[in-house]
N, C-alpha and C positions, 0 to 999 in steps of 0.2 A: 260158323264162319261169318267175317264179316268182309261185304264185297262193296267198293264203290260201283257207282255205277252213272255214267253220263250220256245223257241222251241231249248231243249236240244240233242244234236246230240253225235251220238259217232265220228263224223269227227269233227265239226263244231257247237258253240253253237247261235243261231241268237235270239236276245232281239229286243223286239218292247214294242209301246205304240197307243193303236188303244183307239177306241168308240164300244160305241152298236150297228153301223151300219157294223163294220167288218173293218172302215179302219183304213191301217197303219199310223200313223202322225211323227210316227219317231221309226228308227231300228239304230240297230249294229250290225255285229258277227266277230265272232273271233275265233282259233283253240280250241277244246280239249283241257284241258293239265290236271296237275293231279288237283285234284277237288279246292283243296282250291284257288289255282291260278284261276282257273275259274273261281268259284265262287266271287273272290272279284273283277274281271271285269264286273260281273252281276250285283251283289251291288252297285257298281259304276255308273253303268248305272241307277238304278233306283233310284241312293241318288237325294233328292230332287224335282223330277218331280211329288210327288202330286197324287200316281197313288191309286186306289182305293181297287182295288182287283188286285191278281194275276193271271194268271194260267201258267200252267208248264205242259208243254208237253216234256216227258224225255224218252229216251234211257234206254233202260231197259238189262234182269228184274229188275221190280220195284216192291216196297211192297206198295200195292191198297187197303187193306183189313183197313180203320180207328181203328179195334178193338186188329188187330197185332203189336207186338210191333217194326216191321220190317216196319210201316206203312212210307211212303214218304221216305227211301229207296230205294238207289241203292241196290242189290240183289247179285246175281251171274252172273256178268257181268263180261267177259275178259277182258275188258277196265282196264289197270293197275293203282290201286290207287282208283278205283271205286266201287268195293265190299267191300258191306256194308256201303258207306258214304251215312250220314243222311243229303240230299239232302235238302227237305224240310224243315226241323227242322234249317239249315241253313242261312234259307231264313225268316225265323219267327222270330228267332233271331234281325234282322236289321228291317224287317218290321213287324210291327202286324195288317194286311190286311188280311182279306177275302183271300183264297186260292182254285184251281181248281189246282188239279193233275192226272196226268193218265199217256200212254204208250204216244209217239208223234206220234206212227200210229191211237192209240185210240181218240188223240186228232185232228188228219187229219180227221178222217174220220167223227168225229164231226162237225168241222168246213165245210165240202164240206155236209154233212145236214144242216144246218142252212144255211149258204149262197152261195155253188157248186156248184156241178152237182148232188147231192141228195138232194137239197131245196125242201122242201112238201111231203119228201118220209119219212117214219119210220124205214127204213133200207136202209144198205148199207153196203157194205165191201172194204177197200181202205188196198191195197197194196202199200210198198212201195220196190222199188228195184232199188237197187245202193249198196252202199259200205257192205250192209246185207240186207236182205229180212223182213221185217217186215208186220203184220196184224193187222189192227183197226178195229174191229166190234162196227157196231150202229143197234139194233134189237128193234122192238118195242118201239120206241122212247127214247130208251139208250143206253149210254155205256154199253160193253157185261165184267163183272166181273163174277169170280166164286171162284175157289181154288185160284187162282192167276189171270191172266190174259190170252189174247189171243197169244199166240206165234206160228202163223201159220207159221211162218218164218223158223222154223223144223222140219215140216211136212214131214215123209217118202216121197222119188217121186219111182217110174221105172224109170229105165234107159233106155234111150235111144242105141237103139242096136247097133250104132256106135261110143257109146261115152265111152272110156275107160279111163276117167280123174278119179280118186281115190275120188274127191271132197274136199273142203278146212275147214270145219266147225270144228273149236276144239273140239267140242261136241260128234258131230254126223256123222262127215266125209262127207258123200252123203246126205246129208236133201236138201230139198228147196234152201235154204242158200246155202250150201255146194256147189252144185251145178247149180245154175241161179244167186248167187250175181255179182258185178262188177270184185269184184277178182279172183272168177272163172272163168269169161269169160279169165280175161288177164293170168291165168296160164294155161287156157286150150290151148291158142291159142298162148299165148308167145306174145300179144300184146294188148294195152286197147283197148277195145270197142270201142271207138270213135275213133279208129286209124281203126275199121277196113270198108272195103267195103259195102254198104246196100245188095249186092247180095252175100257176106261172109254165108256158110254156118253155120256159129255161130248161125247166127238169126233164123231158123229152128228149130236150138239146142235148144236154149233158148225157144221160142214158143211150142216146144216140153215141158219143164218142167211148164213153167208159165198156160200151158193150161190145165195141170193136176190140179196145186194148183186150178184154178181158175171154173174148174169143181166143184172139191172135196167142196169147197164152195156153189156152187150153191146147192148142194144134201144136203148139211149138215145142211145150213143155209137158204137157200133160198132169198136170200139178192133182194130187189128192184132193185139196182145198183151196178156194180162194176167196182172199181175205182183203176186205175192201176198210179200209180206216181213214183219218184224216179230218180235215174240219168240214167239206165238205157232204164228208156222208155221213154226218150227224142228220142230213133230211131222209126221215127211215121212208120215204114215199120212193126216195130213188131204189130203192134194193128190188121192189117186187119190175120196176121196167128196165131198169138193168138184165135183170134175171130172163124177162121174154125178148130182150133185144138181143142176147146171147144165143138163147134159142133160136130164136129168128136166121142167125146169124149162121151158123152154125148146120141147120136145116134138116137134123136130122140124121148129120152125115160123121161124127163120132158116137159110136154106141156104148152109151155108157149109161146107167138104169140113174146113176146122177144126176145127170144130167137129163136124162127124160122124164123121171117120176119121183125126184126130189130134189131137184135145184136147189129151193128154199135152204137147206140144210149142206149146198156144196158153197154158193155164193154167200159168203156170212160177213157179219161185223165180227172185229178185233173179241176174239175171246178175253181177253184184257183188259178192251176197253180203251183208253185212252194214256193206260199206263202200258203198252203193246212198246213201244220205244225203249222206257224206262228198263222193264223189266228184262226186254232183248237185249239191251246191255248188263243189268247183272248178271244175265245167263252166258254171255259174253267170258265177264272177269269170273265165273264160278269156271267154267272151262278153261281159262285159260291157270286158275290155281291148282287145277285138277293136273293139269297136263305138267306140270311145273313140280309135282310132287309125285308124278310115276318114272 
């Protein structure tokens, strides 16, 4: 089979065309910019190639609900030019294909179940942290829908008692976001992340907040796996104080042999890697061809 597949970015929008096996056989990407312009370099990309089904893993909020009429929808996104474009409806237009839509954390944490580092698990939770803070839940062998979707990404934190940065989030100033994105790092510190030292007390900071989200998950959801991705946690120094700040956190008070004597191997990077998006949107339009021909 041959599947598009779009992993819609608020920086960067990256187009492939995989199989049912997960791989990629050919990608593009290219900037954001305002929708229509984007979108007709996605169309582009897929005129002519044959492709079966879609799926679309997008920068949200998105409207997820089929029976609203805000459905395949962008939402209330700061992304200028993005609120309220009808994404999907876009895309159906040019192609009349089978379609898989969801968040592109929802569709990460998809694709690292099917083929990652949650292969054979019925949960997991995949973070994503860089340029925003985003959350995909997979619970009992699904994507996790309800009123809208999952937006762990502004989630209340504590503050850290030596961190007096105001935090950056339009919304909500100090959420998650606000404080542990890639921009916060560089206006806390007055320099990108990748510019700074691995012994930078940043990384504490950070570890500090990502190890609250990532508790608050464990209590809430109880996830099999959790899966940390993004630009940010390309610093593999964060994974092992992440991991004890969880602990810490946590106190001893869910019993779980995972989390007491092998963290290392519950708190992971993207089985995928950096293609965790890409691929959770193939797996997206492979399901949704699948369901389109039972």
């Amino acid at each position: 089979m041959r599947i598009g597949a779009i992993e819609a970015g608020g920086t960067k929008f990256v187009c492939g065309i995989g199989d049912e096996t997960g791989a990629i056989h050919e990608r593009t990407s290219f900037p954001t910019n305002q929708p229509e312009v984007t979108l007709e370099r996605v169309l582009a990309f897929f005129e002519g190639k044959g492709v079966e089904a879609i799926g679309i893993g997008s920068f949200g909020p998105i409207g997820v609900n089929p029976a609203s009429a805000d459905y395949g929808h962008v939402t209330t996104t700061p992304k200028p030019g993005w609120s309220g474009f009808d994404f999907l409806g876009t895309m159906k237009k040019r192609f009349d294909v089978p379609y898989g839509w969801d968040t592109d954390v929802n569709a990460a944490a998809y694709g690292e179940s099917v083929w990652g580092a949650a292969q054979g698990l019925n949960s997991c939770v995949y973070y994503t942290i860089g340029t925003g803070v985003g959350v995909g839940v997979y619970a009992e062998g699904r994507l996790v829908h309800g009123l809208v979707h999952p937006e762990g990404g502004h989630v209340l934190t504590r503050r850290h008692p030596e961190d007096t940065f105001a935090g950056c989030c339009p919304y909500h100033g100090d959420c998650l976001e606000g404080m542990a994105a890639g921009p916060a790092i560089e206006k806390r510190w007055g320099i990108k992340g990748s510019e700074l030292t691995v012994d930078h007390p940043a990384w504490a900071m950070e570890a500090f907040y990502i190890g609250q989200a990532v508790a608050n998950s464990v209590l809430m959801l109880s996830p099999q796996k959790v899966i940390l991705g993004g630009g940010v946690m390309h610093q593999q120094q964060l994974f092992p104080i992440i991991r004890a700040e969880v602990k810490r956190l946590l106190n001893g008070y869910v019993s779980a042999s995972q989390l007491t004597d092998d963290i290392d191997s519950y708190i992971v990077q993207p089985g995928l890697g950096d293609n965790a998006g890409l691929c959770g949107a193939l797996a997206l339009g492979l399901a949704a061809a699948k369901q389109s021909h039972s």
